[in-house]
N, C-alpha and C positions, 0 to 999 in steps of 0.2 A: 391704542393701548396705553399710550403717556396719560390719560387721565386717570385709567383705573392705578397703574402702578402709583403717580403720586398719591393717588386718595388712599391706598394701603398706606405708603409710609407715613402718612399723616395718623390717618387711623389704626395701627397694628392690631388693637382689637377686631375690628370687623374683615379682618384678612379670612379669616377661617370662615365663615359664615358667609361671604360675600361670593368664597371662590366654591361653596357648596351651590349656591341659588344658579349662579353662571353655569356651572355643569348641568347643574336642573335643565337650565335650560334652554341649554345646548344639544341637551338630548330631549326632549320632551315630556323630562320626567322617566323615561322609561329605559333598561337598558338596551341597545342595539342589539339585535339577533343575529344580524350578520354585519362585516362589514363593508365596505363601499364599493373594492373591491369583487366581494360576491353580489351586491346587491348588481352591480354593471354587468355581469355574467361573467366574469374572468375565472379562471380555474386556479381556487384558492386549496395549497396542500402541501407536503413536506418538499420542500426545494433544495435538489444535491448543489453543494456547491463545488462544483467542478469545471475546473478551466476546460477550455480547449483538448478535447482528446490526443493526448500524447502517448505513443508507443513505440517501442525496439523492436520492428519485427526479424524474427530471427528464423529465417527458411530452411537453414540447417542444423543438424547440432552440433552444440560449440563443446570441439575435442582440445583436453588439455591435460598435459602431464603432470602426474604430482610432482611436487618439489623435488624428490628422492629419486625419482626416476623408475616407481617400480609399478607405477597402474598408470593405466588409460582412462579418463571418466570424461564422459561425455555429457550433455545438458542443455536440454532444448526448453523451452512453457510451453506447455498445452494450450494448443491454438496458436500457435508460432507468433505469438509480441509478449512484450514485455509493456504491463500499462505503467503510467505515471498514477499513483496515489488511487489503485483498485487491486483487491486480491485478487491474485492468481497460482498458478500452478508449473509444478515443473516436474520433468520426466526426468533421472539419473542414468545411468548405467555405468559399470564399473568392468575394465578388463585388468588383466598381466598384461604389462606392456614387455614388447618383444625390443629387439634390439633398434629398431625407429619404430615412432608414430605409426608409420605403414604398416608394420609387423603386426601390431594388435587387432585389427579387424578379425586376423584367422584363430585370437585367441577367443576362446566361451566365456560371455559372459558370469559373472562370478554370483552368486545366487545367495549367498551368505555373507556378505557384506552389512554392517552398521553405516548408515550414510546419513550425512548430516549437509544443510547450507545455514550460511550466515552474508548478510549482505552488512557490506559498511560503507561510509561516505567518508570519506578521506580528509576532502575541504571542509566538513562542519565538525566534524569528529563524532558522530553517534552512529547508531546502526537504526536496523529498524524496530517499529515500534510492537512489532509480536515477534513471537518464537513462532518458527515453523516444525510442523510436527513430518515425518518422513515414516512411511510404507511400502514395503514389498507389496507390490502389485502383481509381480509373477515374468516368468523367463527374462529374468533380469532386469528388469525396471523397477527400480523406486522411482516412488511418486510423492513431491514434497508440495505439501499444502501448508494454506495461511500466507505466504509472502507477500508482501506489500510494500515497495518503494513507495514511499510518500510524496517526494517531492524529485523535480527533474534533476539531474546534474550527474557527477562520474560517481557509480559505485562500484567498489570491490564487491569481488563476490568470492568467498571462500567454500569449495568442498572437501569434504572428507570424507574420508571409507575405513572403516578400522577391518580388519580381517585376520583372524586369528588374534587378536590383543595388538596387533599391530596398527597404527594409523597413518593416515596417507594424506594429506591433502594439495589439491588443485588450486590455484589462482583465475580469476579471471575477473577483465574491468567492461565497466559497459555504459555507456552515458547515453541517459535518458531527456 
């Protein structure tokens, strides 16, 4: 290639003209239909880029007090993990907390509850990169779709439950 590069800079004019004929033909004049790849049989198509499957599996649901001390809410993903950087899902539920964590299983779950999560990363400082949308699914379950931790590391995960105008929220961290 040291010839043709000096002979451009000698020539500048024939640069353009020179690097048309060489493509000519290089390809044989004709454009390629496929490329080398599919010509060799490989399976050429949209490629996820995705590391290493990474997940939180979470066997139980994670029970946690709100701040104030006045509900119990509980929160598991559907299909028990939590992926790195794929949507997924999570199941809520909201009680009265009784005078201990113990106390609240015998309370009913709450059926008119506004439930909300928000996931944030601490160490980079942003959250994620959708809003999740939240559903009454029925006998006490919200069901919060769209979340999507993007990338591994510690997030907070914030919920709440407003009930009567009132709001509540739960803390809870989880490193992916």
């Amino acid at each position: 290639m040291g010839f043709v590069s000096s002979a451009i800079r000698r020539h500048p004019t024939l640069s353009l003209p020179f690097l048309a004929v060489l493509l000519l033909g290089c390809t044989g004049g004709e454009t390629p239909s496929e490329t080398p790849s599919q010509a060799a049989g490989v399976a050429v198509g949209p490629v996820e880029a995705r590391p290493d499957r990474h997940a939180l599996k979470v066997a139980e649901p994670r029970e946690l007090r709100t701040r104030d001390g006045l509900l119990v809410i509980s929160w598991s993903p559907v299909g028990g993990e939590v992926p790195v950087n794929e949507h997924f899902e999570a199941d809520v539920t909201v009680r009265r907390a009784g005078a201990s964590t113990a106390d609240a299983p015998s309370n009913p779950l709450l059926e008119d509850a506004e439930v909300s999560m928000t996931c944030f990363m601490p160490a980079h400082g942003h959250g994620m990169l959708r809003e999740p949308r939240t559903e009454h699914i029925g006998d006490g379950v919200y069901r919060v779709r769209g979340l999507l931790l993007h990338m591994g590391g510690e997030w907070s995960i914030s919920i709440s439950a407003s009930i009567d105008g009132l709001a509540s929220t739960a803390d809870d961290a989880i490193t992916l």
